[in-house]
C-alpha positions as CSV (number, residue, x, y, z in Angstrom):
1,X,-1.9,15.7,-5.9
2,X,-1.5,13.0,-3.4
3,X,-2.5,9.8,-3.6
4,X,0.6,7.7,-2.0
5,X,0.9,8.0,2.0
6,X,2.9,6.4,4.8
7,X,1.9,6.1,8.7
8,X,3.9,3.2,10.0
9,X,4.0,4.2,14.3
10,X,1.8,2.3,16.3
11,X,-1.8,3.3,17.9
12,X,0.0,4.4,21.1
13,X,2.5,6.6,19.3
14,X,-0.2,8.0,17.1
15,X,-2.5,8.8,20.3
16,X,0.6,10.5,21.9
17,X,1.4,12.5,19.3
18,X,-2.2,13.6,18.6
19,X,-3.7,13.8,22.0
20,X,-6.9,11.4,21.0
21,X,-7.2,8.2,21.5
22,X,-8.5,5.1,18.8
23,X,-11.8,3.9,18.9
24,X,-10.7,0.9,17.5
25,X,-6.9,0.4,17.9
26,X,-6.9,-3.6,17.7
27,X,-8.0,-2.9,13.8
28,X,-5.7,0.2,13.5
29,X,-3.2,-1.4,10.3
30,X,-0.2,0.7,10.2
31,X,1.4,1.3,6.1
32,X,5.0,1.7,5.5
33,X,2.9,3.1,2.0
34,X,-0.3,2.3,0.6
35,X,-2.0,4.1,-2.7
36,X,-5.3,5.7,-2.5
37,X,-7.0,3.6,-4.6
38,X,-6.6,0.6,-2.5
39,X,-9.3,3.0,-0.2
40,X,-7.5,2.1,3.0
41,X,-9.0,3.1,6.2
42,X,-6.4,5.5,7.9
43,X,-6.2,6.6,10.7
44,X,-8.7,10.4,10.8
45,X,-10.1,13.1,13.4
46,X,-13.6,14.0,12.6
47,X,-14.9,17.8,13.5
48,X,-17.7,15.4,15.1
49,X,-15.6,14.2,17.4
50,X,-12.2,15.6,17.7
51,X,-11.4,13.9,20.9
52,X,-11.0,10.9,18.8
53,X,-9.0,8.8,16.3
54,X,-11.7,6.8,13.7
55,X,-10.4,4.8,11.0
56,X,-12.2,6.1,7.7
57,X,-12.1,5.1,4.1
58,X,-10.0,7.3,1.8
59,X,-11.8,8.0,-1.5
60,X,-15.1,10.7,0.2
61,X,-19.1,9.1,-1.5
62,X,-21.2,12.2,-1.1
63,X,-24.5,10.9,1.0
64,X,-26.4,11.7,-2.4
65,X,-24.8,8.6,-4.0
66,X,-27.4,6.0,-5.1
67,X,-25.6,2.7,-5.0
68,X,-22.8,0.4,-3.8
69,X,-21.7,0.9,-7.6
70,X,-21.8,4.3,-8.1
71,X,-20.1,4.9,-4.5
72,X,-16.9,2.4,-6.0
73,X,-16.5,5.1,-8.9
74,X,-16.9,8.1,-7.4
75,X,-14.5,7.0,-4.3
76,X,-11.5,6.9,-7.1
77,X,-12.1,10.4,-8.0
78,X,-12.4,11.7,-5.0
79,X,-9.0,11.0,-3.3
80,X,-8.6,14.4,-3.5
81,X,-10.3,17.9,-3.4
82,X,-9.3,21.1,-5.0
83,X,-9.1,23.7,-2.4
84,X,-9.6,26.5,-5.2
85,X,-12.8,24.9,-6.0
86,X,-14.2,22.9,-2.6
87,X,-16.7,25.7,-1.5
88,X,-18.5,24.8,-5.6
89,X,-18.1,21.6,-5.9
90,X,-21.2,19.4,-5.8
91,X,-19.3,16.4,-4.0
92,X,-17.6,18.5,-1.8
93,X,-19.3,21.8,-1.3
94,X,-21.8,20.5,2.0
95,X,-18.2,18.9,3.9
96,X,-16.1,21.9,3.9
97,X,-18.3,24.0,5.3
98,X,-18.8,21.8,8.6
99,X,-17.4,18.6,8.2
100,X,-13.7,18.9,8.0
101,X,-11.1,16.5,9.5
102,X,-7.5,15.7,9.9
103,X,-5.5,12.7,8.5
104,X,-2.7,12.0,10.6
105,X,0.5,10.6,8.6
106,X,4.5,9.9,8.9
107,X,4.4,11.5,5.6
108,X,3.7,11.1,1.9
109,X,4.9,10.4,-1.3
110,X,5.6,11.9,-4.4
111,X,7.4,11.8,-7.7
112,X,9.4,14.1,-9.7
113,X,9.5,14.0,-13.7
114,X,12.3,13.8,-15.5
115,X,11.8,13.4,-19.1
116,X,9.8,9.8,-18.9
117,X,11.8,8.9,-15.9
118,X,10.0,9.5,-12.5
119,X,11.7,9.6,-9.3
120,X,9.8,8.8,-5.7
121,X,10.6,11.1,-3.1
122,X,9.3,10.9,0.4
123,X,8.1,14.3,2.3
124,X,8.0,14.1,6.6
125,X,8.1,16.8,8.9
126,X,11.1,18.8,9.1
127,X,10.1,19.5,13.0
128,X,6.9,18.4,14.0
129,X,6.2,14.9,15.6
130,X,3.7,14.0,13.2
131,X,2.0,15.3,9.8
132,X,-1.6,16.5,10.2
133,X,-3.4,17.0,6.8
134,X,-6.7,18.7,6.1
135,X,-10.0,16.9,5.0
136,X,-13.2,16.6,4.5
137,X,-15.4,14.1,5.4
138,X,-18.6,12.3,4.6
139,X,-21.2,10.0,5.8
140,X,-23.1,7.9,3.1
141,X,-26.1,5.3,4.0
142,X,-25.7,2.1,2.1
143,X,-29.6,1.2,1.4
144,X,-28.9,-2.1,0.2
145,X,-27.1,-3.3,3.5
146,X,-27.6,-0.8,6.0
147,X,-24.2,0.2,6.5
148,X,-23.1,3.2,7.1
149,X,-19.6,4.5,5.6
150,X,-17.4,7.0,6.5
151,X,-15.1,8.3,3.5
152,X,-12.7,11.7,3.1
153,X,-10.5,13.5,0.6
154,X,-7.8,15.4,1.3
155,X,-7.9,18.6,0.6
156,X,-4.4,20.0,-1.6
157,X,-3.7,23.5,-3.2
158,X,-0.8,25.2,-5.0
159,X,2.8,23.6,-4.5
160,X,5.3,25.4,-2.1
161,X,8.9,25.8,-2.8
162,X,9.8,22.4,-2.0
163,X,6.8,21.1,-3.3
164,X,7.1,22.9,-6.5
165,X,10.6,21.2,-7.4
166,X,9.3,17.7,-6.1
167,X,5.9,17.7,-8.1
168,X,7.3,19.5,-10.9
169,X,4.2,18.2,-13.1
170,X,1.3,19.4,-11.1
171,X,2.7,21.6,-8.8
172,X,0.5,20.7,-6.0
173,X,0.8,19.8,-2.8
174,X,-1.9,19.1,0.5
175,X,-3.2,20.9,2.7
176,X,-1.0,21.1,5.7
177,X,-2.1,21.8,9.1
178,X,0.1,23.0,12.1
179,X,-1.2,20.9,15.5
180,X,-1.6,24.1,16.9
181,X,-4.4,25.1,15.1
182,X,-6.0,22.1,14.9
183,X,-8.6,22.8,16.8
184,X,-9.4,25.7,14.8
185,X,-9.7,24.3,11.4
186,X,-11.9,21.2,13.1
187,X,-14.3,23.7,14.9
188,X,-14.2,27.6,13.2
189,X,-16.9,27.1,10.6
190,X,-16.4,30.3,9.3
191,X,-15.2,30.8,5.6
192,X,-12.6,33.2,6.4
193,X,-11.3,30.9,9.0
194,X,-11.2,27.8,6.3
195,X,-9.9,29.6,3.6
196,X,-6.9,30.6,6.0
197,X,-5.8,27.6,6.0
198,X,-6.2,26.2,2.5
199,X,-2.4,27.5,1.8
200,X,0.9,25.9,0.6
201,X,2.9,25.1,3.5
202,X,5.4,27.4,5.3
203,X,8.9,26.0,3.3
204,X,10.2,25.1,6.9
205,X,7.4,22.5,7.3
206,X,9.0,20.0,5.0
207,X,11.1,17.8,3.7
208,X,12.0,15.4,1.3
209,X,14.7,12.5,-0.1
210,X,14.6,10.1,-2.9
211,X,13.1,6.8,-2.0
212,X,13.9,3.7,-4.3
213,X,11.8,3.2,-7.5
214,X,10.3,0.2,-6.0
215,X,7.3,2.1,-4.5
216,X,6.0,2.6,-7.4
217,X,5.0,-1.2,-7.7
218,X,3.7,-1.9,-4.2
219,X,0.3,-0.2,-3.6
220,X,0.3,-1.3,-0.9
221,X,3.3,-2.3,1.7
222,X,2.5,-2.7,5.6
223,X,6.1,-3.9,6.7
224,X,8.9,-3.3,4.3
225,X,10.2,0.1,5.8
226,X,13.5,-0.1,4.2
227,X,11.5,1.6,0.7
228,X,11.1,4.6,2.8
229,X,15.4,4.8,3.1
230,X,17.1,7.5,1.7
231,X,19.1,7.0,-1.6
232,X,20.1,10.3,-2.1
233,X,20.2,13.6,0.1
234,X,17.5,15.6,2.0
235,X,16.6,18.7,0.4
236,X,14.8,21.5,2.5
């Protein structure tokens, strides 16, 4: 699974590195970490508009939710989607299919169990500039107030090498997605197309170091970027 990210560079690092540009970078809130279930708004390309960087809610509210109450609980189950299971499931099954998106990170973390102790570890790029995972996206009408909100899940599937000794409990791991072919998984709606890419990672795409314990009490941490040092070596 993945519920614990990091993207800490500024807008005009991000916009570099993607090749879009923020609607909104002046509220753009860079996280050394934060947890899912704070339902930050990161930092997302929508197949809508993938010229552009939008800041959307994580935690996806299908448009069929009925209240402001029922979209707070089914945000904290949907922080994720099972890529095995997307194309069926009622929550997800209408976004796959032509609403998918990218969230752009520094990376993410995860923990490895050992016995009932659990170790952090935090995952980057082994070569690219910037980590691109896939999602799906949703927009969901507010009746009450109006609003509109915009709200994704990242996709994950089956752990990869690295992935598999890190999250030794779930072996799972998200969906990565090569800024190449970005374009591709945005705009192909075919389901051969979006299947092809609902893979574990190459094992050259990643890796990982232990991070200090620490992260796992701060939800949420906008400045502290020493938690994300090494304490221990890089394994590939």
């Amino acid at each position: 699974m993945c519920f614990t990210v990091s993207i800490y560079r500024n807008s005009h690092v991000v916009e570099t590195d993607v090749g879009a540009l923020f609607d909104a970078s002046d509220v753009y809130q860079p996280y050394v970490h934060v947890s899912g279930f704070a339902h930050p708004d990161l930092p997302f390309i929508t197949s809508a508009r993938p010229d552009s960087i939008e800041l959307v809610s994580w935690g996806l509210v299908p448009s069929w939710t009925k209240n402001a109450e029922a979209a707070v609980d089914i945000a904290n189950k949907t922080l994720n989607a099972r890529s095995e299971t997307v194309f069926e499931k009622p929550s997800f099954r209408s976004a796959i299919k032509d609403r998918r998106g990218l969230l752009i990170l520094d990376g993410f973390v995860e923990w490895q169990h050992n016995g009932s102790r659990k170790q952090p570890y935090y995952i980057k790029p082994q070569s690219e500039s910037v980590l691109l995972l896939g999602g799906i996206w949703e927009d969901w009408l507010d009746k009450s107030t109006g609003e509109v909100r915009r709200s994704f899940s990242i996709l994950t599937t089956q752990a990869n090498t690295l992935m598999s000794v890190i999250h030794n409990s779930k072996q799972r791991m998200p969906v990565v997605i090569s800024p190449k072919l970005k374009e591709q998984w945005l705009l192909d709606n075919s389901r051969t197309s979006i299947e092809s890419f609902l893979a574990p990672a190459l094992d050259s795409a990643l890796e990982a170091y232990p991070i200090s314990a620490e992260v796992s009490r701060n939800p949420v941490n906008t400045d502290r970027i020493e938690m994300l040092e090494p304490i221990g070596p890089t394994i590939r």
